[in-house]
C-alpha positions in Angstrom: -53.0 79.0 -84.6 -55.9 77.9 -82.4 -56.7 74.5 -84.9 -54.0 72.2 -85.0 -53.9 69.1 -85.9 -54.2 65.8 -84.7 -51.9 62.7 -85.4 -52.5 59.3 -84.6 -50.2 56.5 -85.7 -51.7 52.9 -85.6 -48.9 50.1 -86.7 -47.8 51.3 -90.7 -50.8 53.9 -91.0 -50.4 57.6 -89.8 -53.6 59.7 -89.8 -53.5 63.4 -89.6 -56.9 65.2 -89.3 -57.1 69.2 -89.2 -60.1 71.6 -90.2 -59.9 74.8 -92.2 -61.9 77.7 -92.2 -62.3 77.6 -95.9 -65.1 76.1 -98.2 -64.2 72.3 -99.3 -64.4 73.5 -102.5 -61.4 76.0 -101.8 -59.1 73.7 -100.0 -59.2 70.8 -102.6 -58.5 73.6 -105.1 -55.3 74.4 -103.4 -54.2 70.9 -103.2 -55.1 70.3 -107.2 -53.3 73.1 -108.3 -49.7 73.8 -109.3 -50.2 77.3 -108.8 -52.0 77.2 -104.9 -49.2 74.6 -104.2 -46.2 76.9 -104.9 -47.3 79.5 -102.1 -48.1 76.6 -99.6 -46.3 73.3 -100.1 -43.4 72.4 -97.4 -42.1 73.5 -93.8 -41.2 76.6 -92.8 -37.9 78.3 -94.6 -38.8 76.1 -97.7 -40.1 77.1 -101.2 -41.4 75.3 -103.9 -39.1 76.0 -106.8 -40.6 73.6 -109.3 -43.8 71.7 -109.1 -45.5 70.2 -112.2 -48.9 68.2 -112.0 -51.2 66.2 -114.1 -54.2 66.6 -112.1 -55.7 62.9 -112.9 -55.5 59.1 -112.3 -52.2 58.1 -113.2 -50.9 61.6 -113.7 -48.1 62.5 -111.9 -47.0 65.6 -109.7 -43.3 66.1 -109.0 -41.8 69.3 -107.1 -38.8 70.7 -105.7 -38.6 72.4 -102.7 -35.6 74.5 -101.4 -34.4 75.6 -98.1 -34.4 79.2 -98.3 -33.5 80.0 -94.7 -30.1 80.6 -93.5 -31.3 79.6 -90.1 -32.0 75.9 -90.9 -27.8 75.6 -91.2 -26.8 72.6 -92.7 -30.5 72.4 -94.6 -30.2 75.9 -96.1 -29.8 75.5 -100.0 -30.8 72.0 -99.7 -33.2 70.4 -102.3 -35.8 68.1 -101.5 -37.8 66.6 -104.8 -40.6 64.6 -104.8 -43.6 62.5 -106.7 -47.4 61.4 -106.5 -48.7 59.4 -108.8 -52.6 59.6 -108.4 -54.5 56.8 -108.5 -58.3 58.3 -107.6 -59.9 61.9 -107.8 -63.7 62.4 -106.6 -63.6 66.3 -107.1 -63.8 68.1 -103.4 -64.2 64.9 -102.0 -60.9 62.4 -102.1 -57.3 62.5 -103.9 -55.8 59.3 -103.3 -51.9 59.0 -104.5 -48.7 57.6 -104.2 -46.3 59.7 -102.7 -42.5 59.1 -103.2 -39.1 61.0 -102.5 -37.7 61.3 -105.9 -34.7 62.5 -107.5 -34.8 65.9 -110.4 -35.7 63.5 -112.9 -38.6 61.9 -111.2 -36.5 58.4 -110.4 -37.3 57.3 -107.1 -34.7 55.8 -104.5 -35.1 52.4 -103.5 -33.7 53.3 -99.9 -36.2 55.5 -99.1 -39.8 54.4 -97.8 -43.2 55.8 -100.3 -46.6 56.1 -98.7 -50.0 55.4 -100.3 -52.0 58.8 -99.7 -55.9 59.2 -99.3 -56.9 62.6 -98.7 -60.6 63.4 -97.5 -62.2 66.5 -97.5 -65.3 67.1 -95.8 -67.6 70.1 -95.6 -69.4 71.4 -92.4 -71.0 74.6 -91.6 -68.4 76.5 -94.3 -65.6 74.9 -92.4 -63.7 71.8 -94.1 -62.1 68.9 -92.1 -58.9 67.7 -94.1 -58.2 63.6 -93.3 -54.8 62.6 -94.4 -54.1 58.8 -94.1 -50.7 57.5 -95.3 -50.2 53.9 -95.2 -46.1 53.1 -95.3 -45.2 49.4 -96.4 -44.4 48.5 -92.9 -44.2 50.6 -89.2 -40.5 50.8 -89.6 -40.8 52.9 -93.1 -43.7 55.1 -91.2 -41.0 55.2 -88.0 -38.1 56.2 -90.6 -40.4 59.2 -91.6 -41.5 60.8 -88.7 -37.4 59.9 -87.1 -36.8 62.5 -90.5 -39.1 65.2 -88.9 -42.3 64.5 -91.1 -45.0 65.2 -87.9 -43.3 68.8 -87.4 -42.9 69.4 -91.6 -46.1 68.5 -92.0 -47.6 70.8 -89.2 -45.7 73.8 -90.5 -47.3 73.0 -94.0 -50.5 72.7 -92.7 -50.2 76.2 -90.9 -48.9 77.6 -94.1 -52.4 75.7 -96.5 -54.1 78.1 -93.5 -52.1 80.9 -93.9 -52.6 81.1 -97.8 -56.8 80.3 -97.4 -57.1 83.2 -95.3 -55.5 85.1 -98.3 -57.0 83.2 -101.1 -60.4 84.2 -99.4 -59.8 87.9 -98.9 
C-alpha cells in the first residue's frame, strides 16, 4: 500500500498519523461501530470474535481477538481481550478513550501498561487524515508496548481499516 503511516515517539507519547481515501464521515463510522470493527480490528491472522461497544462518554468497548493463523505458531489460537472506556466523542471529529488489555470479563491487569487515546479525524479534498496519539504513564510503559510488537500490529490494522473502506465504498 502506497500510504503508510508515520510514527513518531516523543518521551511517554506515541503519535501515529496515516490518511485514508475515504470521507471522514466513513472512517469515524468504522471506528464507532461494532459491526465495521469486526471486519477490521487487529493484525494480520487475527479476528475479532467478540466486540461490544457503548458508543458514548463513559461507555465502554471490550473485544476479543483470536489468532486464526497457523503460521503465527505459538500465537495461533491465542486470545487477546481488551477495553476503552471513552471519555469524549465530537462526531467525525475526535474519540478520545482509555484503552486497556483486559481479561474476558473486562478486569484489567495491573501488570500491563493502558494508554490514554485521542483519535482525530480530519477531512481534506475527500481524503481523511487519521491522528492517533497515545499517551502511556511513563516511556517505559510506551517502550514495553512497542518491545510487544504494537508499531507492526498496529500497521497491519491500519492496512486492514484501508482494505475494508475500499469495500465499504464500493
Amino acid at each position: 500500500m502506497a500510504n503508510k503511516m508515520t510514527t513518531k515517539v516523543d518521551g511517554n507519547v506515541l503519535t501515529v498519523e496515516r490518511e485514508f481515501n475515504a470521507p471522514r464521515s466513513l472512517v469515524f463510522q468504522v471506528y464507532s461501530d461494532a459491526e465495521h470493527l469486526k471486519q477490521w480490528w487487529g493484525p494480520r491472522g487475527w479476528e475479532v470474535t467478540v466486540c461490544k461497544i457503548d458508543f458514548r462518554p463513559g461507555g465502554v468497548w471490550h473485544y476479543c481477538m483470536k489468532c486464526n493463523d497457523r503460521n503465527q505458531g505459538d500465537f495461533y489460537g491465542m486470545e487477546s481481550w481488551g477495553k476503552g472506556i471513552y471519555n469524549h466523542i465530537v462526531q467525525n471529529e475526535k474519540i478520545e478513550y482509555t484503552d486497556y488489555f483486559s481479561d474476558a470479563e473486562g478486569n484489567v491487569p495491573e501488570d500491563m501498561p493502558a494508554s490514554d487515546i485521542t483519535l482525530i479525524f480530519e477531512e481534506h479534498d475527500g481524503r481523511t487524515k487519521l491522528t492517533n496519539i497515545a499517551r502511556y504513564v511513563s516511556a517505559e510503559a510506551l517502550q514495553a508496548v512497542l518491545d510487544m510488537g504494537m508499531e507492526q500490529g498496529f500497521s497491519e490494522t491500519l492496512d486492514r481499516l484501508e482494505e475494508h473502506l475500499e469495500k465499504v465504498k464500493a
